[in-house]
Each structure stands twice: as C-alpha cells, then as structure tokens.
C-alpha positions as CSV (number, residue, x, y, z in Angstrom):
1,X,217.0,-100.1,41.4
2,X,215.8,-100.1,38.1
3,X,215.5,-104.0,37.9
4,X,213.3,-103.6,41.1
5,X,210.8,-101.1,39.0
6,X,211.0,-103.1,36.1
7,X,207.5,-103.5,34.0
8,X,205.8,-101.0,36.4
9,X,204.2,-97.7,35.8
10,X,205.6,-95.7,38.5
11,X,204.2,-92.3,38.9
12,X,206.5,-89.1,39.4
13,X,206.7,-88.3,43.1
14,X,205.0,-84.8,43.8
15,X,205.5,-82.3,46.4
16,X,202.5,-83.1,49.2
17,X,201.5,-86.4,47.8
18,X,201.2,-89.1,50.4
19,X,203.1,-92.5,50.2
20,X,201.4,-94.7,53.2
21,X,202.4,-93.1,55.9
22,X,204.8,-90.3,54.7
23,X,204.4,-87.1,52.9
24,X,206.8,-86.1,50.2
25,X,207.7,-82.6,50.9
26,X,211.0,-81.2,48.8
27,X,213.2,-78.4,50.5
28,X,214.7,-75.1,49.6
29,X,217.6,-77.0,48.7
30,X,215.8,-79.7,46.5
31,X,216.0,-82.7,48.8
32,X,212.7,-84.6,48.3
33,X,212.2,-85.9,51.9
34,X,209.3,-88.5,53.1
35,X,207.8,-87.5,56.2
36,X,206.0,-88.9,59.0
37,X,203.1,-86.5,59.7
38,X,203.3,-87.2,63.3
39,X,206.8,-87.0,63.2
40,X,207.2,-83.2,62.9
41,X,207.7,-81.2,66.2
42,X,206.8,-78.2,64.7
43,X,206.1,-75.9,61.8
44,X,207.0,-72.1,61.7
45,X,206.8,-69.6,59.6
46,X,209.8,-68.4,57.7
47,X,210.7,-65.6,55.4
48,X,208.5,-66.9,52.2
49,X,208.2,-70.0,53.3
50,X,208.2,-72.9,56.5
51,X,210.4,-74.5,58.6
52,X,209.8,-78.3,59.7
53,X,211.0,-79.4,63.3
54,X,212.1,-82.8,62.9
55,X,213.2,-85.8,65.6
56,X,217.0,-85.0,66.5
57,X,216.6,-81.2,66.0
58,X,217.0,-81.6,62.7
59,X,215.4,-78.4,60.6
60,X,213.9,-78.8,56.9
61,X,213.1,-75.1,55.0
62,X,210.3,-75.4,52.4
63,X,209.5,-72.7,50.1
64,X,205.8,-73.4,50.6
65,X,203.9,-71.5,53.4
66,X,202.6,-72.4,56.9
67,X,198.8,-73.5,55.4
68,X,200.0,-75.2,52.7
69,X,202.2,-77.2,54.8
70,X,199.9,-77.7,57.7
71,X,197.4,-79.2,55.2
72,X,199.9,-81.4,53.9
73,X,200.7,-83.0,57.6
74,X,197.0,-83.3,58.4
75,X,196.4,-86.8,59.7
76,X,192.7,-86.2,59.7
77,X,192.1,-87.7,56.7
C-alpha cells in the first residue's frame, strides 16, 4: 500500500468527513467504516450514542448522537 501512496500528501481520515460517495464514520469499537449515505436503513438512538442499520442487517454503534449522525448522512448537500 504504501508504494501506491507514495509522493502524495494524504490527509488523516476524520470521523464525518466525506470520500465521494461514502462517509467515514468510526464505531464504538474503533472500526473506521465508509458508508453509503443512502445505504443506511435506519438510525436510532442508543444509550449515549446511535445505531446505523445497514444492508444485511448488519448493526454499526457510534458513540456520536442521532443529530450528529443524521447530519453526517445528509445527501442534500
């Protein structure tokens, strides 16, 4: 990978940044995940934080609230 990158500034990937068409949200766990905004089934509200419904059933916990989220996965612009 790093032969790939090589002689390019590549910034640090932040939480709610967008990379074309995916969102980098990080879970409880750490796992930075890139998501499809129109990908997610649902968001919830959880105990201090969210929970993202994803294709499969597949469930992601974030420590970040339902607003923060939502805002995040807002394809309006």
């Amino acid at each position: 990978m790093s032969t790939l990158l090589a002689g390019r500034h590549v910034e640090p990937l932040e939480e709610g940044s967008r990379i074309g068409r995916y969102v980098l949200i990080r879970d409880v766990a750490g796992v930075l995940h890139a998501i499809s905004p129109l990908s997610v089934a649902a968001v919830c509200e959880d105990d201090g934080g969210a929970l993202l419904l994803l294709p499969g059933g597949r469930l992601v916990q974030v420590s970040q609230g339902l607003a923060t989220v939502l805002a995040w996965l807002d394809v309006r612009g």
